[in-house]
TISE-241178 format. One record per atom (N, C-alpha, C, O): z, x, y. Coordinates in steps of 0.001 Angstrom, whole numbers, padded with zeros to 6 digits, always signed. Each point is the difference from the previous one (the first is absolute). Layout:
N
ZXY
...
This chain:
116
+005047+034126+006694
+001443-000023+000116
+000546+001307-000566
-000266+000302-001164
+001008+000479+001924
+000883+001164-000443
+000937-000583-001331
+000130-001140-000446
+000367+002258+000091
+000555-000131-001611
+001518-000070+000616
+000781-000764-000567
-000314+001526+001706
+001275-000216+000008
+000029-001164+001313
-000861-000279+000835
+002286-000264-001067
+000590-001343+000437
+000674+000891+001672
-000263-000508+001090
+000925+001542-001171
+000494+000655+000615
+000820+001426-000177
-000225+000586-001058
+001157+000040+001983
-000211+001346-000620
+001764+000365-000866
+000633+001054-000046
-000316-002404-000515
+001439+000350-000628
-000263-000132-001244
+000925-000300-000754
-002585+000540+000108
-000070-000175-001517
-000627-001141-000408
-000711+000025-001004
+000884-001100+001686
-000660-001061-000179
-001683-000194-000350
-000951+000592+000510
+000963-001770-001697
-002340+000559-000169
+000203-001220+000009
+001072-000586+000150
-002255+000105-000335
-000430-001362-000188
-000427+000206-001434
-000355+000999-000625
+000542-002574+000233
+000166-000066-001890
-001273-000666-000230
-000383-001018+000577
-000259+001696-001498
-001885-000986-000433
+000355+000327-001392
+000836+000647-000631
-002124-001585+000405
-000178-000397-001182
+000277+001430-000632
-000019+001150+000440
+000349-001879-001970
+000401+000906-000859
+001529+000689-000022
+000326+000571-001041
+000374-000597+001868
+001337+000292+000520
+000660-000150-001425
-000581-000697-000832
+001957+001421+000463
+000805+000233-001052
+000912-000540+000414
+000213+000246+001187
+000809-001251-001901
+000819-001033+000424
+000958+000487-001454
-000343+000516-001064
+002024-001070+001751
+000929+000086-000977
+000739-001179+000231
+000043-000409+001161
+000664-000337-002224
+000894-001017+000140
+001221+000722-000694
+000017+000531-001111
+000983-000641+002021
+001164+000504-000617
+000509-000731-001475
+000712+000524-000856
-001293-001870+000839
+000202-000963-001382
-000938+000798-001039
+000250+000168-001193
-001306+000256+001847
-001297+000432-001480
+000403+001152-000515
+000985+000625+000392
-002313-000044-001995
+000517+000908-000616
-001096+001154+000184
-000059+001029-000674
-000882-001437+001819
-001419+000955+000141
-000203-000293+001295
+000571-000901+000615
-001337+001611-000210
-000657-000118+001728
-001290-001288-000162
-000543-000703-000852
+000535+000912+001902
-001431-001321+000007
-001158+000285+001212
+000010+000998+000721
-000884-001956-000664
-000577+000569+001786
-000225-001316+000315
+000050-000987-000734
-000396+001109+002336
-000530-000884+000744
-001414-000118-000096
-000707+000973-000259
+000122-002463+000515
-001482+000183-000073
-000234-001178+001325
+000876-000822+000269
-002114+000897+000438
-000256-000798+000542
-001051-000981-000305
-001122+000420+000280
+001160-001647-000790
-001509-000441-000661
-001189-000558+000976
-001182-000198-000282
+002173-000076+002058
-001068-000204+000862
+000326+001277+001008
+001131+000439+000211
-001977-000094+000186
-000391+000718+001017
+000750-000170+001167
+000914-000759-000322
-000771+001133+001830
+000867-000325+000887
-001173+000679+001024
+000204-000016+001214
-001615+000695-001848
-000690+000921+001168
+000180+001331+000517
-000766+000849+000455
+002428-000941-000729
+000139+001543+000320
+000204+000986-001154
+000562-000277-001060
-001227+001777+001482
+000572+000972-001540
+000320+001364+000634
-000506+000537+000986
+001316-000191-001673
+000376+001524+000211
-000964+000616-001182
-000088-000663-001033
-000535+001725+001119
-000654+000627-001190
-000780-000355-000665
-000223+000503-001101
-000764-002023+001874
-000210-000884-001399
+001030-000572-000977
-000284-000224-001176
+001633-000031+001770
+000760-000924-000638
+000358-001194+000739
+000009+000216+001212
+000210-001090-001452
+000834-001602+000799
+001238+000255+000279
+000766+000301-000915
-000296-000378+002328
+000881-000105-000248
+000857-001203+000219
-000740-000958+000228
+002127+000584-000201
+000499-000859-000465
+001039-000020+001162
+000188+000874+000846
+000699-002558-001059
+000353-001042+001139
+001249+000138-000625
+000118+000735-000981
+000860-001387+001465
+001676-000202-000398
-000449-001467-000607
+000973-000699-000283
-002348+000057+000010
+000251-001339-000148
-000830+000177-001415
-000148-000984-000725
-000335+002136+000394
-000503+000233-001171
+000876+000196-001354
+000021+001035-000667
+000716-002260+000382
+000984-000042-001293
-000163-000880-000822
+000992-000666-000293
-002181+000383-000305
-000031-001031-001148
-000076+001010-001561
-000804+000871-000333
+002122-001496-000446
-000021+000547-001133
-001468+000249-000831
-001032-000644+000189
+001161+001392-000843
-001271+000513-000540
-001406+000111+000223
-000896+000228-000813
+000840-000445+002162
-001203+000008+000622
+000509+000962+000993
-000655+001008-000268
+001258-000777+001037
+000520+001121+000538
+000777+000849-000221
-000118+001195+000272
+001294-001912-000969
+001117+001086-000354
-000170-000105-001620
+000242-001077-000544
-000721+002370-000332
-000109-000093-001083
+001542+000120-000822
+001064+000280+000553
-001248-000550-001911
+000998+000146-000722
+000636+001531-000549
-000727+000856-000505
+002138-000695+000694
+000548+000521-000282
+000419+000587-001332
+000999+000715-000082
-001574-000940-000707
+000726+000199-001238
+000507-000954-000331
-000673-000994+000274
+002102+000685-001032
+000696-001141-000315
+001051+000083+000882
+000352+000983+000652
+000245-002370-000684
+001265-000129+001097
+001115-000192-000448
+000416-000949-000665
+000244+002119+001130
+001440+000420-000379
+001127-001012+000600
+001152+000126-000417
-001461-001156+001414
+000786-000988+000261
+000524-001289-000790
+001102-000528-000142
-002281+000291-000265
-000374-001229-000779
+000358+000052-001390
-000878+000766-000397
+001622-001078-000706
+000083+000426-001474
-000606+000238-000653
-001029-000665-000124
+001280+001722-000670
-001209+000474-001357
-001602+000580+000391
-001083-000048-000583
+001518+000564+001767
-001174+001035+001057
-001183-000701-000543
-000716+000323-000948
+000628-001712+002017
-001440-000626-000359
-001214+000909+000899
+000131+001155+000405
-001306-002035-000238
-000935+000981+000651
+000300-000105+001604
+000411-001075+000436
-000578+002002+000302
+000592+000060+001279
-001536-000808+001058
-001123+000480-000153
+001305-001436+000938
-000836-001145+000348
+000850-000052+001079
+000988-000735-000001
-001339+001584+001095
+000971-000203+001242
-000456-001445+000680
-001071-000605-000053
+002599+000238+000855
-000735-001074+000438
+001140-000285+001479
+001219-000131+000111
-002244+000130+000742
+000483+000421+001649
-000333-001116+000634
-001186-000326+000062
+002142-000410+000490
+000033-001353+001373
-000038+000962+000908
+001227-000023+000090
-001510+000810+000629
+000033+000400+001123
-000930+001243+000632
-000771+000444-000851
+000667+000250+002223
-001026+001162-000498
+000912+001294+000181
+001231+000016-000018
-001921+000852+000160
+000301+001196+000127
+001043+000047+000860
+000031-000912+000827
+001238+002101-000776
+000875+000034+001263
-000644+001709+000382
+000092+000812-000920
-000551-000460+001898
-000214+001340+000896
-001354-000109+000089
-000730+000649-000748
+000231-001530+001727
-001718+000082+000822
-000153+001151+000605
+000941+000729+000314
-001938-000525-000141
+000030+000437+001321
-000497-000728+001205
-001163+000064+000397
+002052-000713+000120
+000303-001372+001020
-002030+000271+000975
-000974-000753+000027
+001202+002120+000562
-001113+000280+001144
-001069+000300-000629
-000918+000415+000707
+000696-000507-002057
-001214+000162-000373
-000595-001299-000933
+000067+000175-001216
-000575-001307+001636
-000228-001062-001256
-001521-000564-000139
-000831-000032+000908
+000687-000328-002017
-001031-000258-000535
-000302-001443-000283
+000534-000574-000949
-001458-000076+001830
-000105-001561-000114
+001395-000776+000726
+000240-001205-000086
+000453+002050+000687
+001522-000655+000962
+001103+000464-001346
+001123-000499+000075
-001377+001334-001167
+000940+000394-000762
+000287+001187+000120
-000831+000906-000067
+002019-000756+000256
+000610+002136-000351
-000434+000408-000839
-000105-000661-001033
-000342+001962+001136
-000453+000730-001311
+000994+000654-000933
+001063+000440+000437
-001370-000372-001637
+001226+000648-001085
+000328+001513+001001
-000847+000577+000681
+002168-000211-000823
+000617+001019-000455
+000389+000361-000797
+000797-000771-000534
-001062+002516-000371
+001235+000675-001363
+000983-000266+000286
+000742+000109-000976
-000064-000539+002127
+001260-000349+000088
+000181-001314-000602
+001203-000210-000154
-001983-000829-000277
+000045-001521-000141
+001072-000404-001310
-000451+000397-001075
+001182-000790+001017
+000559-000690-001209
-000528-001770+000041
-000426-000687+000928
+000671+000399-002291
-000045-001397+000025
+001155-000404-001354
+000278+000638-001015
+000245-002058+001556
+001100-000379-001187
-000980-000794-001023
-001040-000574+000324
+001519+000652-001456
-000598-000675-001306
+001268-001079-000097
+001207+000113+000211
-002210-001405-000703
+001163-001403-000008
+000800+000807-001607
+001195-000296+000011
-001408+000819-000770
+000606+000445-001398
+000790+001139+000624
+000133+000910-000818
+000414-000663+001942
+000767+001077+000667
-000446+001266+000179
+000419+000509+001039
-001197+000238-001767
-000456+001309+000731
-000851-000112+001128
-000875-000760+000416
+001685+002209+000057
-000662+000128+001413
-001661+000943-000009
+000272+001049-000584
-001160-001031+000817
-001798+000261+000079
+000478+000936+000842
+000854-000366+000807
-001407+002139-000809
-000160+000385+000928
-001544+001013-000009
-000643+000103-001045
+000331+000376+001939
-001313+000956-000071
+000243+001294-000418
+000751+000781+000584
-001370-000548-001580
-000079+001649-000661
-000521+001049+000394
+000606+001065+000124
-001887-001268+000136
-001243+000203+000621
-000850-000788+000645
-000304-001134-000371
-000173+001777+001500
-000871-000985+000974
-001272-000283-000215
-000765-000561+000785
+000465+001073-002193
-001243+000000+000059
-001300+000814+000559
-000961+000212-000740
+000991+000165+001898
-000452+000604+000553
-000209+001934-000803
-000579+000875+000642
């Protein structure tokens, strides 16, 4: 699999990726703990359906939403918003750097780095 998604900037996001929550007080990364088969570089890369707190989306630092900046423990009902619809993995879109995701504690998740 090529590294870019297409030619307006877009990559595809693998493991290891640098993540920000506008609620947190540090960056965090993405990890994948199962495989999906595919890799860019020898990395995994990753689905819009890949959002389980701390197994995928690591912690942030502490969370500036919540009182008295407890430890930041994102925690997401939903997946990723920006697939890339024409490219999916197992019938799932693959991440885009473009991807945000909402945190139920209100910050918004976005990609820092793709990892790559």
């Amino acid at each position: 699999m090529s590294s870019v998604a297409n030619g307006q900037g877009e990559k595809y996001v693998v493991d290891g990726a640098t993540i920000r929550c506008s609620g947190g007080t540090s960056v965090g990364e993405l990890h994948l703990p199962n495989s999906h088969k595919t890799t860019i570089n020898g990395k995994k890369v990753l689905t819009i359906q890949d959002n389980e707190s701390l197994a995928c989306i690591g912690s942030m630092g502490q969370c500036k939403n919540r009182g008295k900046l407890p430890p930041c423990v994102p925690s997401t009902n939903m997946q990723w918003h920006q697939g890339k619809m024409s490219v999916c993995l197992g019938g799932t879109p693959t991440l885009l750097n473009t991807a945000i995701i909402v945190c139920t504690h209100g910050g918004v998740i976005r990609i820092v780095a793709d990892g790559q």
